[in-house]
N, CA, C and O atoms as a Maestro MAE file, in Angstrom:
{
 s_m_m2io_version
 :::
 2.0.0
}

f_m_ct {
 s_m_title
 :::
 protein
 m_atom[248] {
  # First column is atom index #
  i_m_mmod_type
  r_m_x_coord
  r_m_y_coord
  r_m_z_coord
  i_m_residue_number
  s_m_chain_name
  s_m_pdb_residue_name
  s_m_pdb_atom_name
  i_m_atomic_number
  :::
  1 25 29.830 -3.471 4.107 1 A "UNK " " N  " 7
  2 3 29.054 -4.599 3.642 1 A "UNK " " CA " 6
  3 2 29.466 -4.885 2.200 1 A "UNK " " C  " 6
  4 15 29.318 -4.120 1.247 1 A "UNK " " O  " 8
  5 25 29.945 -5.966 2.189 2 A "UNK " " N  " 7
  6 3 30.199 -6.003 0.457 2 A "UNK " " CA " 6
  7 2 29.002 -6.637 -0.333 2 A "UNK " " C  " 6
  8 15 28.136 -7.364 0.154 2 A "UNK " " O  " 8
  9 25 29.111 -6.208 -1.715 3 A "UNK " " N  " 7
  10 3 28.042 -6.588 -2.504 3 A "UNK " " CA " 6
  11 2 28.198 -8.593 -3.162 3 A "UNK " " C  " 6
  12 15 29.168 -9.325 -3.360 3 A "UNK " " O  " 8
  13 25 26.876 -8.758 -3.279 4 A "UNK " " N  " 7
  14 3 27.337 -10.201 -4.089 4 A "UNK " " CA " 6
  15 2 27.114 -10.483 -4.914 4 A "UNK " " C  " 6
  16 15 26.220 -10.127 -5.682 4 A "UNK " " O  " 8
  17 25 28.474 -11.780 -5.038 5 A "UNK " " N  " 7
  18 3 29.130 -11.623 -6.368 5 A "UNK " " CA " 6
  19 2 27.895 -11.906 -7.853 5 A "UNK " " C  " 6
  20 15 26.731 -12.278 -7.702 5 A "UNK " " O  " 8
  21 25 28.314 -11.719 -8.696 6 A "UNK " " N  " 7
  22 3 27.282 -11.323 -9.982 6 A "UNK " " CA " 6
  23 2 26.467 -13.069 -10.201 6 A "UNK " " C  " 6
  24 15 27.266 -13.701 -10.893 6 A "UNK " " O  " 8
  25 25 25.618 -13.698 -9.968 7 A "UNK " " N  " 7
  26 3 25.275 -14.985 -10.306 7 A "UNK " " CA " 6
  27 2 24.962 -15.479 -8.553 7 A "UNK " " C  " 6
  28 15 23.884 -16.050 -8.392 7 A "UNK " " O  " 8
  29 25 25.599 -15.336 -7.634 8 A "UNK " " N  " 7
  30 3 25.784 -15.959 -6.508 8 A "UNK " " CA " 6
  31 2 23.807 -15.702 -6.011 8 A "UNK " " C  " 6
  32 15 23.555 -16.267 -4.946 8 A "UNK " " O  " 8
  33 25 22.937 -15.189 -6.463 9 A "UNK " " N  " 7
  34 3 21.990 -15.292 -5.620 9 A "UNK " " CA " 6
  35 2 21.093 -16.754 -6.229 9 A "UNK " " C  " 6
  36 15 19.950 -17.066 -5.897 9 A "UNK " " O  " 8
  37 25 22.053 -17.548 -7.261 10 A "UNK " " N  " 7
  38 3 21.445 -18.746 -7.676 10 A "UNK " " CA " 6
  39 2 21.508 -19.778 -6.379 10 A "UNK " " C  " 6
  40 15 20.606 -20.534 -6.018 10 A "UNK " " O  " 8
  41 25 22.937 -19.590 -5.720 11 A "UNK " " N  " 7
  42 3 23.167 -20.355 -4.896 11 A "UNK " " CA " 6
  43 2 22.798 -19.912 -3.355 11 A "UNK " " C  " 6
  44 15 22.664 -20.769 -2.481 11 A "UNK " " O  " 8
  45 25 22.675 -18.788 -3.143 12 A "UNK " " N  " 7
  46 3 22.571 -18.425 -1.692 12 A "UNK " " CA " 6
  47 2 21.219 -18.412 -1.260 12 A "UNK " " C  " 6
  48 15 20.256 -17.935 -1.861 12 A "UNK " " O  " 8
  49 25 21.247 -19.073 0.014 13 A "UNK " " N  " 7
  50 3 19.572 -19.144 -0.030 13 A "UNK " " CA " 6
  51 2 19.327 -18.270 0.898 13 A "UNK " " C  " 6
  52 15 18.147 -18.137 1.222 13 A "UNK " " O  " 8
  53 25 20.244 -17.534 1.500 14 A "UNK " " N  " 7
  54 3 19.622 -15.939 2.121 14 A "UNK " " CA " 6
  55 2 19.522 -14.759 1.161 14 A "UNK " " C  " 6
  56 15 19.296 -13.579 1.429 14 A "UNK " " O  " 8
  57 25 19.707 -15.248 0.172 15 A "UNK " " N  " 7
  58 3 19.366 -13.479 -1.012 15 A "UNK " " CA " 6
  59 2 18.142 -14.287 -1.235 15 A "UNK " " C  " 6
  60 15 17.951 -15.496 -1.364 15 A "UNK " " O  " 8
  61 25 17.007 -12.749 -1.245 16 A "UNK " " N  " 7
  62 3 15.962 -13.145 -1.660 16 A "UNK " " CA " 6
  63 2 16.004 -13.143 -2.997 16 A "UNK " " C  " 6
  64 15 16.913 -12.628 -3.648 16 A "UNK " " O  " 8
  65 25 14.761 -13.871 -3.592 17 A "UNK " " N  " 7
  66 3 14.843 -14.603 -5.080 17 A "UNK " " CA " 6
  67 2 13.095 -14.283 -5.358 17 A "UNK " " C  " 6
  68 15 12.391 -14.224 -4.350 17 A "UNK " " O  " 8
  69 25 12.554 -14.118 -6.485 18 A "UNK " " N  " 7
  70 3 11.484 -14.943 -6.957 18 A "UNK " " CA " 6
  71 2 10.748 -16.328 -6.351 18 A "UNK " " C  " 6
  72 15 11.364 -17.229 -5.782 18 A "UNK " " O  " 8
  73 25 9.655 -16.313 -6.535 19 A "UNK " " N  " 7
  74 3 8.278 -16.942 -5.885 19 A "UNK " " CA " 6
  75 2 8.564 -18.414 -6.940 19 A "UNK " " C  " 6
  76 15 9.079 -18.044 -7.995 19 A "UNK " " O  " 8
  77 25 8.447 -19.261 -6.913 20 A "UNK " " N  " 7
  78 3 8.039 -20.182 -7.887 20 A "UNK " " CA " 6
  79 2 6.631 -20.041 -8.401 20 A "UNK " " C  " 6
  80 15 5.823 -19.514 -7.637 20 A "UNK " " O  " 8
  81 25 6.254 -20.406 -9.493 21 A "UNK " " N  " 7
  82 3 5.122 -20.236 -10.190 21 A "UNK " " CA " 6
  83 2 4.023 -21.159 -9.530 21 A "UNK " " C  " 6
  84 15 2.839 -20.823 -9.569 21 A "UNK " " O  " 8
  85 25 4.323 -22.006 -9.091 22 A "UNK " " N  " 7
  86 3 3.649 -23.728 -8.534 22 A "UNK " " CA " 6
  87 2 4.490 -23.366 -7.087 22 A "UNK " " C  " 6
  88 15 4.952 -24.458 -6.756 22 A "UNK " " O  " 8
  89 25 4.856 -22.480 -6.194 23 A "UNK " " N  " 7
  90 3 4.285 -22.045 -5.016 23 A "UNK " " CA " 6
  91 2 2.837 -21.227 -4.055 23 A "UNK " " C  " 6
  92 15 2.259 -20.142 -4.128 23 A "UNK " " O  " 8
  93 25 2.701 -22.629 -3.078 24 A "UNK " " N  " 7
  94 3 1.544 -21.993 -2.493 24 A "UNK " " CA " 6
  95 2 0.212 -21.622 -3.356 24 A "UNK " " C  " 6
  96 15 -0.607 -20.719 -3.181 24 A "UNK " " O  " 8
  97 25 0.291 -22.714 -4.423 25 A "UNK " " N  " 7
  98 3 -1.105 -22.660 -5.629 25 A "UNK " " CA " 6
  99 2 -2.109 -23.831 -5.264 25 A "UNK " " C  " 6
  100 15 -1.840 -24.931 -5.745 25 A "UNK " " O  " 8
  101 25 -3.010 -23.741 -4.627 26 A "UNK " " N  " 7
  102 3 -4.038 -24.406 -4.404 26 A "UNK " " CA " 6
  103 2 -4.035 -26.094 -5.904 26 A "UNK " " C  " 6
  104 15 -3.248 -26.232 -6.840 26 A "UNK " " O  " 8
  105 25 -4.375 -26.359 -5.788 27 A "UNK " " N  " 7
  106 3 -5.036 -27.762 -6.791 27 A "UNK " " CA " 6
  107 2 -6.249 -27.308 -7.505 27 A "UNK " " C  " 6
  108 15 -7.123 -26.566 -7.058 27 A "UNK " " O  " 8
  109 25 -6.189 -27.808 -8.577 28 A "UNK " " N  " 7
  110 3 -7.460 -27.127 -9.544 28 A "UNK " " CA " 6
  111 2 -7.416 -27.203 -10.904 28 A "UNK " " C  " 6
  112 15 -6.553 -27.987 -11.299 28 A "UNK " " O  " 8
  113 25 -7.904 -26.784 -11.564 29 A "UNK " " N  " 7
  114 3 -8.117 -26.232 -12.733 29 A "UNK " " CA " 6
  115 2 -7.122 -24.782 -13.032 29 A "UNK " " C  " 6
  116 15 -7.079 -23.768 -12.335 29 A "UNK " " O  " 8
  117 25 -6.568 -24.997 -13.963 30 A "UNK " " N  " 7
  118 3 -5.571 -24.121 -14.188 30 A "UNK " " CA " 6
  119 2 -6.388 -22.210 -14.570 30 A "UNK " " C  " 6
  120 15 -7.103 -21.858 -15.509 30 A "UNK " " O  " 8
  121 25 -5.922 -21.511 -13.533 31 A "UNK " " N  " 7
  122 3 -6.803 -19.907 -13.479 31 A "UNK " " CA " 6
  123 2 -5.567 -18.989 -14.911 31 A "UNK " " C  " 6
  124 15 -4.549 -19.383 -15.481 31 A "UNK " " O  " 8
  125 25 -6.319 -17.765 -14.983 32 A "UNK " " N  " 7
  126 3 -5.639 -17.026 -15.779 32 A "UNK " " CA " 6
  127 2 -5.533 -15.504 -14.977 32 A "UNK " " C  " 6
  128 15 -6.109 -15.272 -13.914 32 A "UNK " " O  " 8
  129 25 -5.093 -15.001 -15.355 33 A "UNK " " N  " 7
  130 3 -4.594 -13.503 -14.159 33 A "UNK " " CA " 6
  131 2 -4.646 -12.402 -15.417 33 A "UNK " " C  " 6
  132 15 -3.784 -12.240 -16.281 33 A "UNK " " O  " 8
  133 25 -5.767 -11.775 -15.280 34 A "UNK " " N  " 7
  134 3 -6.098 -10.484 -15.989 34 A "UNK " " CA " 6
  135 2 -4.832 -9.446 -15.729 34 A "UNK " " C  " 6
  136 15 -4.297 -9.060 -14.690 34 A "UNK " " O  " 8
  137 25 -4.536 -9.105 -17.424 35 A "UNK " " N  " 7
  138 3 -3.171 -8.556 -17.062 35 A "UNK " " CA " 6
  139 2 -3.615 -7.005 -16.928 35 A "UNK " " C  " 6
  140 15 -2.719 -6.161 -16.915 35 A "UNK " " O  " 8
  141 25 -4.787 -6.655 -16.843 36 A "UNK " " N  " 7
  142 3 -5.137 -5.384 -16.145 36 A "UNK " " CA " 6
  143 2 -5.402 -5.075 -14.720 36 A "UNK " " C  " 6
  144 15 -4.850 -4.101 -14.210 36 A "UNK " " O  " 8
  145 25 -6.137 -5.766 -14.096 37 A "UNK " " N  " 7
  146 3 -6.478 -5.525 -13.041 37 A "UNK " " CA " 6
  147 2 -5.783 -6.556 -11.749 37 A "UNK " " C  " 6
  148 15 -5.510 -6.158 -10.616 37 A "UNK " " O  " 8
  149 25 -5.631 -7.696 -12.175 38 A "UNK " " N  " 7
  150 3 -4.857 -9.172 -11.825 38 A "UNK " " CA " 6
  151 2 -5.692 -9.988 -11.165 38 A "UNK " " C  " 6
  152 15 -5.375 -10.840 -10.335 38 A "UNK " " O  " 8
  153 25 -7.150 -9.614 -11.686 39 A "UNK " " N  " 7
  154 3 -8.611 -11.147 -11.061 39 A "UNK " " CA " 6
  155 2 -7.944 -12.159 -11.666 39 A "UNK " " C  " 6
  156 15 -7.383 -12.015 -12.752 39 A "UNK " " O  " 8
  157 25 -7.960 -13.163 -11.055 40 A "UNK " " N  " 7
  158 3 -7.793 -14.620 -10.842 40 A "UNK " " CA " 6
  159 2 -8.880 -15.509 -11.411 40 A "UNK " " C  " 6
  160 15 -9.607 -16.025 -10.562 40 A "UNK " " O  " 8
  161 25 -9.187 -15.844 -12.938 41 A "UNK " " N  " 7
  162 3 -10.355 -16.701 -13.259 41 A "UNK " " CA " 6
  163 2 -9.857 -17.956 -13.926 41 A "UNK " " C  " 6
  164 15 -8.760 -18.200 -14.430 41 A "UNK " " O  " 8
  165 25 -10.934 -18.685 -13.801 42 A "UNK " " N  " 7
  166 3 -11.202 -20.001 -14.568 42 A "UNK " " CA " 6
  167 2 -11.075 -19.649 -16.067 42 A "UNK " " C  " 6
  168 15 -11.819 -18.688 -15.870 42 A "UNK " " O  " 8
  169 25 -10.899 -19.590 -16.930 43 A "UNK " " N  " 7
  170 3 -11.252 -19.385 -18.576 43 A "UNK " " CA " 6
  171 2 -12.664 -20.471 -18.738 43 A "UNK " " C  " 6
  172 15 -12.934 -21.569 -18.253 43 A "UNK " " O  " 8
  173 25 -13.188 -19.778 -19.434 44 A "UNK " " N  " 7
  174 3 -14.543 -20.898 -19.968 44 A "UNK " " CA " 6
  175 2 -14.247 -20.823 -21.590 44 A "UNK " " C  " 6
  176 15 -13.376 -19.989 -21.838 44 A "UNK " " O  " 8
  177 25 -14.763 -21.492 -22.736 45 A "UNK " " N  " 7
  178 3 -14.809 -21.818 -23.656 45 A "UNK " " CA " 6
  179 2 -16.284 -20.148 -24.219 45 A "UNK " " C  " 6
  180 15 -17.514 -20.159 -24.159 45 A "UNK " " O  " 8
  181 25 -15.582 -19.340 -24.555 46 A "UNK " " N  " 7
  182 3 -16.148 -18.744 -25.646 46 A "UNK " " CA " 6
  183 2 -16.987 -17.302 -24.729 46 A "UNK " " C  " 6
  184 15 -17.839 -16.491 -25.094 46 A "UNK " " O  " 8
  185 25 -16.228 -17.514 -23.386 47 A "UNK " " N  " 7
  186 3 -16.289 -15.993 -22.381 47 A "UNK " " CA " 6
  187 2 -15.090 -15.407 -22.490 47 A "UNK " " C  " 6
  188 15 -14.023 -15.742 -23.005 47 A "UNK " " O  " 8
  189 25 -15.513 -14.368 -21.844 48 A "UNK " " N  " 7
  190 3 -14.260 -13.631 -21.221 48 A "UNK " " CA " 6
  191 2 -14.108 -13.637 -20.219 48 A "UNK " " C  " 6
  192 15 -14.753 -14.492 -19.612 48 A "UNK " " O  " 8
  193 25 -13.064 -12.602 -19.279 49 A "UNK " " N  " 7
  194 3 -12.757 -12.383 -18.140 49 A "UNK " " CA " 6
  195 2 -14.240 -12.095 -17.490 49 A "UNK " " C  " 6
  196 15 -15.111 -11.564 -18.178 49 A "UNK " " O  " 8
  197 25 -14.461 -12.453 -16.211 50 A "UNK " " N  " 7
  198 3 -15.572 -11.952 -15.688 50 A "UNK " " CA " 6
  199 2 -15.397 -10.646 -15.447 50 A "UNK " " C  " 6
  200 15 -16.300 -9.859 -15.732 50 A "UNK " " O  " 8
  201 25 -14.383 -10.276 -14.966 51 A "UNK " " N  " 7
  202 3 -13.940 -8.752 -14.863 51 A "UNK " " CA " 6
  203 2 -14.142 -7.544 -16.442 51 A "UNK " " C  " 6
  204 15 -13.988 -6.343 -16.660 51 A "UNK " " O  " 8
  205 25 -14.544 -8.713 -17.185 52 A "UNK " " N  " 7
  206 3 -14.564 -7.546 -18.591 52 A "UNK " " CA " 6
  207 2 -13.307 -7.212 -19.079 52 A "UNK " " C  " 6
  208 15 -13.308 -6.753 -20.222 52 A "UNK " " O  " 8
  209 25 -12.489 -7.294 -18.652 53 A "UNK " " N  " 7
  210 3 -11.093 -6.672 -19.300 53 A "UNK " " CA " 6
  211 2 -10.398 -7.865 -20.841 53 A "UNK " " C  " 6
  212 15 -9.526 -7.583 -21.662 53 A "UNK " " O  " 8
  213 25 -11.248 -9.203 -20.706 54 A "UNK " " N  " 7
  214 3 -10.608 -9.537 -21.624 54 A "UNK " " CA " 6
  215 2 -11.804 -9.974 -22.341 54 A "UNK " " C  " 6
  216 15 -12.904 -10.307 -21.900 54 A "UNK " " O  " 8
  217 25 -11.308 -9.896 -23.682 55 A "UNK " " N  " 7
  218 3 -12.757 -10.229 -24.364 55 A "UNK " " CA " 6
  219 2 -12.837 -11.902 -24.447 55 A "UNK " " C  " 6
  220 15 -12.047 -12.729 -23.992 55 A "UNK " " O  " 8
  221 25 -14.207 -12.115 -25.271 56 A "UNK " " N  " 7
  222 3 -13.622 -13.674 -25.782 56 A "UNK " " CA " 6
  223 2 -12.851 -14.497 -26.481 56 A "UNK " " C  " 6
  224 15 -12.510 -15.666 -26.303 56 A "UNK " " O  " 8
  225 25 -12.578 -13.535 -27.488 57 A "UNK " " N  " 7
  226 3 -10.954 -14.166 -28.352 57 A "UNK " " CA " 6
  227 2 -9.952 -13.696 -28.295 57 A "UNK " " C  " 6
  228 15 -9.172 -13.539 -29.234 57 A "UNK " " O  " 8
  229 25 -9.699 -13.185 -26.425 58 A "UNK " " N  " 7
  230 3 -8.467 -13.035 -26.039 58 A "UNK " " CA " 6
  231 2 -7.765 -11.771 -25.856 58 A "UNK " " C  " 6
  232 15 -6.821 -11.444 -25.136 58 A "UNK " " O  " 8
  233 25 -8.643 -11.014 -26.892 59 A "UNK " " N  " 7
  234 3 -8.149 -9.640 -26.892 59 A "UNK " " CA " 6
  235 2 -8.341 -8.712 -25.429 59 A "UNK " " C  " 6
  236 15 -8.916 -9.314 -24.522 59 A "UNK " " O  " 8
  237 25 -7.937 -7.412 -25.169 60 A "UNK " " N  " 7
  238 3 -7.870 -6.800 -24.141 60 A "UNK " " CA " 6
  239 2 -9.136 -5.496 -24.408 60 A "UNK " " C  " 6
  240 15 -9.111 -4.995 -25.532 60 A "UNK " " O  " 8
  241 25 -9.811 -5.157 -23.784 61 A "UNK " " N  " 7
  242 3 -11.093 -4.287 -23.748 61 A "UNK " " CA " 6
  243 2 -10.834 -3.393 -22.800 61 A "UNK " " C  " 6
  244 15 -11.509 -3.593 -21.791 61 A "UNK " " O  " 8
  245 25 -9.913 -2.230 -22.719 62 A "UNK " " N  " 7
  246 3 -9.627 -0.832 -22.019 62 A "UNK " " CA " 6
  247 2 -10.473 0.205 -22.192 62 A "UNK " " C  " 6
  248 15 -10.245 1.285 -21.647 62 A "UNK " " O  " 8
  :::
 }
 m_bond[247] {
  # First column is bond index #
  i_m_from
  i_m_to
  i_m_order
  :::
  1 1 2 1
  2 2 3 1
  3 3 4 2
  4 3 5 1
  5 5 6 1
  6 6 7 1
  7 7 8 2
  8 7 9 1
  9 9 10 1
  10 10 11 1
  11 11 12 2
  12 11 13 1
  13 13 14 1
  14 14 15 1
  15 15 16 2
  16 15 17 1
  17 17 18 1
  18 18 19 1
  19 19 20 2
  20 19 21 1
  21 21 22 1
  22 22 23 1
  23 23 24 2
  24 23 25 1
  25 25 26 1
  26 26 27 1
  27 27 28 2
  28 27 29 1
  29 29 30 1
  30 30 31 1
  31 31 32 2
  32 31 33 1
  33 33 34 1
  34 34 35 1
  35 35 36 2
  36 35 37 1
  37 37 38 1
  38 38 39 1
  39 39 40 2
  40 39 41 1
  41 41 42 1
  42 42 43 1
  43 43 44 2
  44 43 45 1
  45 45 46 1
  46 46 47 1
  47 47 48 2
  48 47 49 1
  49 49 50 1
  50 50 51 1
  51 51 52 2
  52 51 53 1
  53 53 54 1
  54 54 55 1
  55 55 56 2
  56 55 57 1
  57 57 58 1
  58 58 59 1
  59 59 60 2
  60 59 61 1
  61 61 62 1
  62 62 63 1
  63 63 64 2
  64 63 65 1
  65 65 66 1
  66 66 67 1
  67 67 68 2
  68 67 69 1
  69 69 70 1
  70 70 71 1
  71 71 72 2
  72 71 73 1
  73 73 74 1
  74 74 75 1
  75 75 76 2
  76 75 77 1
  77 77 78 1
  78 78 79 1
  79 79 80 2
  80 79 81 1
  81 81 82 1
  82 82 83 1
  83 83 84 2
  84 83 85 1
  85 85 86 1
  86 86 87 1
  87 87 88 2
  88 87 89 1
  89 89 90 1
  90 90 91 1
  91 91 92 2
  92 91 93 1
  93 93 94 1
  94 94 95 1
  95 95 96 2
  96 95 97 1
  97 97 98 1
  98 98 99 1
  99 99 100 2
  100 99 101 1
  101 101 102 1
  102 102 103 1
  103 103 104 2
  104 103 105 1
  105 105 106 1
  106 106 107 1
  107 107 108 2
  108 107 109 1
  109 109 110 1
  110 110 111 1
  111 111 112 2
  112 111 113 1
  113 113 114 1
  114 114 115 1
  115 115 116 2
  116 115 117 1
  117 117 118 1
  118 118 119 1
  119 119 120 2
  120 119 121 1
  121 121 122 1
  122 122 123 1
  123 123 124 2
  124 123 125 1
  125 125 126 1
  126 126 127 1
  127 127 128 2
  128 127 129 1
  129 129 130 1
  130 130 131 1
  131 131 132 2
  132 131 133 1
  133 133 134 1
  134 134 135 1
  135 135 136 2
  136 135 137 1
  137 137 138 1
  138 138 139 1
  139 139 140 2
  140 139 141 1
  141 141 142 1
  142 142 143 1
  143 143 144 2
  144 143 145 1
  145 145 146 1
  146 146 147 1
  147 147 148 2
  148 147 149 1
  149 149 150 1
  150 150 151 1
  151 151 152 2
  152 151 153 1
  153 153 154 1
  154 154 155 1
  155 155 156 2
  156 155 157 1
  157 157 158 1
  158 158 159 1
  159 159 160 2
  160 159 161 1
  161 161 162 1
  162 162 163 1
  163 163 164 2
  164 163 165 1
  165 165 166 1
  166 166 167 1
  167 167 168 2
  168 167 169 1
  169 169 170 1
  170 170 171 1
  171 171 172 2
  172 171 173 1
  173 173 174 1
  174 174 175 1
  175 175 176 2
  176 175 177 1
  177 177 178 1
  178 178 179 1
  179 179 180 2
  180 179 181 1
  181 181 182 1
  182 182 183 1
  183 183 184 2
  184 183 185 1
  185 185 186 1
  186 186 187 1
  187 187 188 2
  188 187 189 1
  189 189 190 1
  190 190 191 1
  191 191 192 2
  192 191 193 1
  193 193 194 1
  194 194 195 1
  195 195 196 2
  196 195 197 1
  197 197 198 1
  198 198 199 1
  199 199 200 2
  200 199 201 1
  201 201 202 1
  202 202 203 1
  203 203 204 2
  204 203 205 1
  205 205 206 1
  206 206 207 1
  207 207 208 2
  208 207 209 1
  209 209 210 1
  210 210 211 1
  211 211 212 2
  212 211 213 1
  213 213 214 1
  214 214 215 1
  215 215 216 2
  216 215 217 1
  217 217 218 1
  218 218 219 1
  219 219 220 2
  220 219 221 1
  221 221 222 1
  222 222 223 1
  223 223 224 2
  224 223 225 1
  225 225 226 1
  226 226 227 1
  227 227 228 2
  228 227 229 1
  229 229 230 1
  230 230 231 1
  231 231 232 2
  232 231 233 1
  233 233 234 1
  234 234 235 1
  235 235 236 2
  236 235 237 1
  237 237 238 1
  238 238 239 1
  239 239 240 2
  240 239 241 1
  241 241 242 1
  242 242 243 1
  243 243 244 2
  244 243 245 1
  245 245 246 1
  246 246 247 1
  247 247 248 2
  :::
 }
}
C-alpha cells in the first residue's frame, strides 16, 4: 500500500479530513463549548457557563 503524497489529502476526497466548523450546526444563536468538560451553551451577558467551569469574565474555575 503506498503512502500519500505529503499535501494530497487537500485534494482527495477519500482521505479522511476534518469536520467543517458550520457542519451539521443547527441555526441559532451562536453557543460556546466549555473547554473543560465540552457543554454546549448560549453565553448570557454577565454569567457564566451553566456548567460552572467558566466564570463571568471569562476566566476558567477548576
Amino acid at each position: 500500500m503506498s503512502q500519500p503524497r505529503p499535501g494530497s489529502f487537500l485534494f482527495d476526497r477519500g482521505y479522511p479530513r476534518p469536520a467543517k466548523p458550520y457542519d451539521n450546526q443547527p441555526a441559532g444563536p451562536p453557543k460556546r463549548i466549555c473547554p473543560v468538560c465540552g457543554f454546549r451553551y448560549i453565553p448570557e451577558t454577565g454569567k457564566g457557563s451553566p456548567c460552572g467551569h467558566v466564570k463571568k469574565d471569562g476566566t476558567l474555575a477548576i
